[in-house]
C-alpha positions as CSV (number, residue, x, y, z in Angstrom):
1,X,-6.6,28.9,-2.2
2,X,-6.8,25.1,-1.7
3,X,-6.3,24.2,2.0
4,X,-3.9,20.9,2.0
5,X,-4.1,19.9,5.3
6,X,-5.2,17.1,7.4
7,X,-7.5,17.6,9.8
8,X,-9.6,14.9,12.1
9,X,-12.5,15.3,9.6
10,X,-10.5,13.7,6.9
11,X,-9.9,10.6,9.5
12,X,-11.1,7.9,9.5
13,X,-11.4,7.2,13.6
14,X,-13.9,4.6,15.1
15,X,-14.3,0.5,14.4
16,X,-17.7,1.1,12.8
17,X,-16.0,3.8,10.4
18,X,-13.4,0.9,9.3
19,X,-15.4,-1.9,9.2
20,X,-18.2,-0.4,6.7
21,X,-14.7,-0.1,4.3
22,X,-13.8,-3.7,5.4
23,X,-17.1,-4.7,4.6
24,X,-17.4,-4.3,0.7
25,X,-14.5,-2.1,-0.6
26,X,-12.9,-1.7,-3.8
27,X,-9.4,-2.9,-4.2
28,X,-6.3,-1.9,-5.2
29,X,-3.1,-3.9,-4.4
30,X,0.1,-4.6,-4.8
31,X,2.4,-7.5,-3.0
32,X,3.4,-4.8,-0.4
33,X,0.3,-3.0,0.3
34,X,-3.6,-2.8,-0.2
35,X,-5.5,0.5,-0.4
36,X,-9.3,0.0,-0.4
37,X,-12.4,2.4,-0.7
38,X,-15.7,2.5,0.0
39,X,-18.0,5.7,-1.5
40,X,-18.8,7.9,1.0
41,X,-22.0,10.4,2.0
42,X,-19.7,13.2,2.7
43,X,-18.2,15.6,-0.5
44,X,-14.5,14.8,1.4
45,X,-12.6,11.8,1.2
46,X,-11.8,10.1,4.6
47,X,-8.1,8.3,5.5
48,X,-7.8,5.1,7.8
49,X,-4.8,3.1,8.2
50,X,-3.7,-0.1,9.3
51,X,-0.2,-1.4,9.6
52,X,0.4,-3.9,12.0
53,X,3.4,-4.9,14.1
54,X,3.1,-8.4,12.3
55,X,4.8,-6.9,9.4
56,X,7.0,-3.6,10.3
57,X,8.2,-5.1,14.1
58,X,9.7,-1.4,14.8
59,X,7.5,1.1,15.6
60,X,9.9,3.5,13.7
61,X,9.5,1.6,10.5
62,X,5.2,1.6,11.4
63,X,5.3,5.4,11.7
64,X,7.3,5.8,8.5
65,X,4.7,4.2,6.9
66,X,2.0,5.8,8.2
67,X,3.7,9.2,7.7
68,X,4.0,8.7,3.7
69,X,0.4,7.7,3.5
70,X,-1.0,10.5,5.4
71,X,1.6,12.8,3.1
72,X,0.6,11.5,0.1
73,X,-3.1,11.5,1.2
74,X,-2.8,15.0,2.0
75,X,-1.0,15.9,-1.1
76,X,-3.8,14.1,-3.0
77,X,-7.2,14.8,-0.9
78,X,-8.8,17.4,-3.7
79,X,-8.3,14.8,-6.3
80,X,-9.6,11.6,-4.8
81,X,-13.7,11.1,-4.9
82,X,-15.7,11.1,-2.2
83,X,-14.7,7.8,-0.5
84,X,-13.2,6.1,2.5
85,X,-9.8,5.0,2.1
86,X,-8.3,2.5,4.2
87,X,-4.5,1.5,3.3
88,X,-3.3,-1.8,4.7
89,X,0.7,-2.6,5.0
90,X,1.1,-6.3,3.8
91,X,4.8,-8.2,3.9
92,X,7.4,-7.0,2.4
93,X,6.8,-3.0,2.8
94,X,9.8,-2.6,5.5
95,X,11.9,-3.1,2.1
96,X,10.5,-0.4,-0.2
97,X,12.7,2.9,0.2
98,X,10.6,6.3,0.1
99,X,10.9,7.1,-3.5
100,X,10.0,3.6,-3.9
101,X,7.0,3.2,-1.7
102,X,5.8,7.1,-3.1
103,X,5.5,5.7,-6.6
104,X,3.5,2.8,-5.5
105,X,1.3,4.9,-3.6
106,X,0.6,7.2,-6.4
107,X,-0.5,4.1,-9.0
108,X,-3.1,3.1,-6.5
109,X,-4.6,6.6,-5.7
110,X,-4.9,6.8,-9.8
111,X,-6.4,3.2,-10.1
112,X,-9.1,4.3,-7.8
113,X,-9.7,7.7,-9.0
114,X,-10.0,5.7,-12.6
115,X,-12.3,3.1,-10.6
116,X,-14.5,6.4,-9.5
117,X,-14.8,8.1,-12.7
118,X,-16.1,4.5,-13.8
119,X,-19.0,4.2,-11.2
């Protein structure tokens, strides 16, 4: 049976951990959010986010966010390669509605599982 949660190994925790994805990542964007990736040593994809108060003032609305992403990285963690993720909120996200912001989500997990298949 395939386990689908989220444990503090799928994490991604410290500065270092973020900043090697910050470093050289592959991208995938769109005008309300960026999800990059970096290849990772591990046989587990890793999850870090970022979405700052510049954007989403209410914490509320920040916790939504980072809610969907950690559902629809949990949802998704035996298909995605090996590879750090880091998903970063950009302007405009406070107006996408679940369903919405769900669909998004999904077209950028598949353009970097496509991107992984590739390298």
């Amino acid at each position: 049976m395939v386990k689908l949660n989220f444990s503090r190994e799928l994490r991604l925790l410290t500065p270092l951990q973020f900043k090697s994805v910050f470093e050289q990542p592959f991208r995938a964007s769109t005008p309300e959010m960026t999800l990059l990736a970096r290849q990772n040593n591990l046989t587990h994809p890793r999850l870090g986010l970022t979405v700052a108060k510049k954007h989403l003032k209410r914490a509320h609305d920040r916790n939504r966010v980072k809610r969907l992403v950690r559902e629809s990285f949990r949802l998704r963690q035996h298909q995605l390669p090996a590879c750090d993720f880091v998903f970063v909120a950009k302007g405009g996200i406070a107006k996408l509605d679940n369903v919405t912001f769900r669909q998004t989500l999904e077209k950028l997990w598949q353009r970097h599982i496509r991107l992984a298949q590739k390298s």
